[in-house]
C-alpha angles and dihedrals in degrees: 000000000000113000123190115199122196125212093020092161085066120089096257095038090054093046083050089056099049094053094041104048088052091062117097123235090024121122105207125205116186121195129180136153110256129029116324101272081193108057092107101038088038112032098148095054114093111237119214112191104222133167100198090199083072114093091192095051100037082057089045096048098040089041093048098043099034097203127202096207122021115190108192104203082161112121141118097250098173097117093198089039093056097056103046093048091039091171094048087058096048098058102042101045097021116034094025088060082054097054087050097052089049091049086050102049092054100045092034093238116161109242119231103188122179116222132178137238085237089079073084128085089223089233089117126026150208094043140206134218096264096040104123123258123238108157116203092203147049091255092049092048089047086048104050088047090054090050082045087051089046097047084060090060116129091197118069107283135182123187116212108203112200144191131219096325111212131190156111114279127168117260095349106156091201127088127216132196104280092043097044095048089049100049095041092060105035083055083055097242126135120240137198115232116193105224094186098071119077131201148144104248114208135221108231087222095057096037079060098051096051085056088062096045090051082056098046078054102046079212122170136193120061127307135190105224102176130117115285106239119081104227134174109234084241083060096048091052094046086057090042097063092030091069086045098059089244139143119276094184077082094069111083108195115225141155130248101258082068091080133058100218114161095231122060115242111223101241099219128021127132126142136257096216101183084109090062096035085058104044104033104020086242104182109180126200118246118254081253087052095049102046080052090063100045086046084057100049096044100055092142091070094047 
């Protein structure tokens, strides 16, 4: 089995490297923008420089490697970000989902494409697979055309829906809830949590594990990988420093029409994950377990 991962530089991406190139009989292939963040903790695993919104080099580098599985982690996921450069977002998570069917098509390569919770208004959660979509943001809206792109795929496709993805990754110059939390209060400042908004935060390492699964699988149609506890992101920091021993009088709960942000935050999302427990054996890790592992793999910072 050959597998090409794109955005491999990303959190996701990195976590999906370390489990792959571990599997015996697998041929990795890892491609990011920008120079390889994983040649020392990675030597063994080939690089391939690729700039998916590039339809020539997405042809090269799919024609040359001829992939049996591609999983495309790639996107622009900074929700803020996304509105206010709406063409930006659109490149990298519409039109370069469009170079890569096409790429697919042609060589006969099974899609893996990673999608959000945030294709959903948040009126209704936890989801399943076959709730309808209705994004309240630009990202969302980037996110639902390029599973509507996928969807029209010729060659085998699945599409792998997420929530609040956490994690260590080597120089990742993003945060995410259980880092930022730690390292506000052990730096003694007091943070707003928004209580009002719901969702089923995931561990990277099990979001890449249920990648692989998918591609064990070969499986195809659309699946929810997430935790599997609906918590509010003042929850979550309340267990977070909890587990480190912090004070929690820091945390000042508050709810999402408190902050001015340019892009609109769905209230309430979350999965329902029984599909991909059924058909995979996805097993995610709870959020206490979870805090335990970054704790584990940050022991410089305890």
């Amino acid at each position: 089995m050959k597998i090409l991962v794109t955005g491999s530089n990303g959190l996701l991406g990195q976590k999906l490297v370390a489990l792959l190139s571990q599997q015996p009989d697998l041929e990795l292939v890892a491609t990011s923008r920008g120079p390889n963040k994983l040649a020392t903790l990675h030597p063994h695993v080939r690089f391939v420089p690729l700039d998916v919104t590039d339809a020539g080099q997405v042809q090269r580098v799919i024609g040359q490697e001829q992939p049996a599985h591609l999983i495309h982690t790639a996107a622009l996921t900074n929700v803020d970000e996304c509105e206010l450069n709406r063409a930006d977002c659109w490149s990298q998570n519409v039109t370069a989902v469009q170079h890569l069917v096409a790429a697919c098509e042609q060589h006969q390569v099974h899609l893996l494409h990673l999608s959000t919770d945030f294709v959903f208004s948040g009126d209704a959660g936890p989801l399943a697979e076959e709730a309808a979509p209705g994004p309240v943001n630009f990202y969302g809206e980037s996110k639902l055309a390029a599973e509507q792109l996928v969807r029209q795929c010729r060659t085998p496709w699945a599409i792998l829906r997420t929530v609040l993805v956490y994690g260590v990754a080597h120089d990742y110059g993003r945060t995410n809830i259980v880092l930022w939390v730690r390292d506000s209060l052990r730096a003694g400042q007091a943070i707003k949590v928004v209580d009002d908004q719901w969702r089923t935060p995931t561990l990277a390492e099990d979001l890449a594990q249920g990648c692989w699964l998918a591609a064990c699988h070969h499986a195809t149609g659309i699946y929810h990988l997430s935790g599997a506890e609906l918590r509010t992101p003042y929850q979550m920091a309340l267990q977070v420093a909890d587990y480190y021993g912090l004070d929690a009088a820091l945390i000042t709960r508050v709810n999402a029409a408190t902050f001015s942000q340019p892009a609109q935050r769905p209230l309430r999302t979350g999965f329902i994950i029984d599909k991909a427990e059924r058909e995979l054996g996805y097993r995610p890790h709870s959020f206490a377990e979870g805090i335990a592992l970054v704790a584990r793999q940050t022991p410089q910072a305890e």
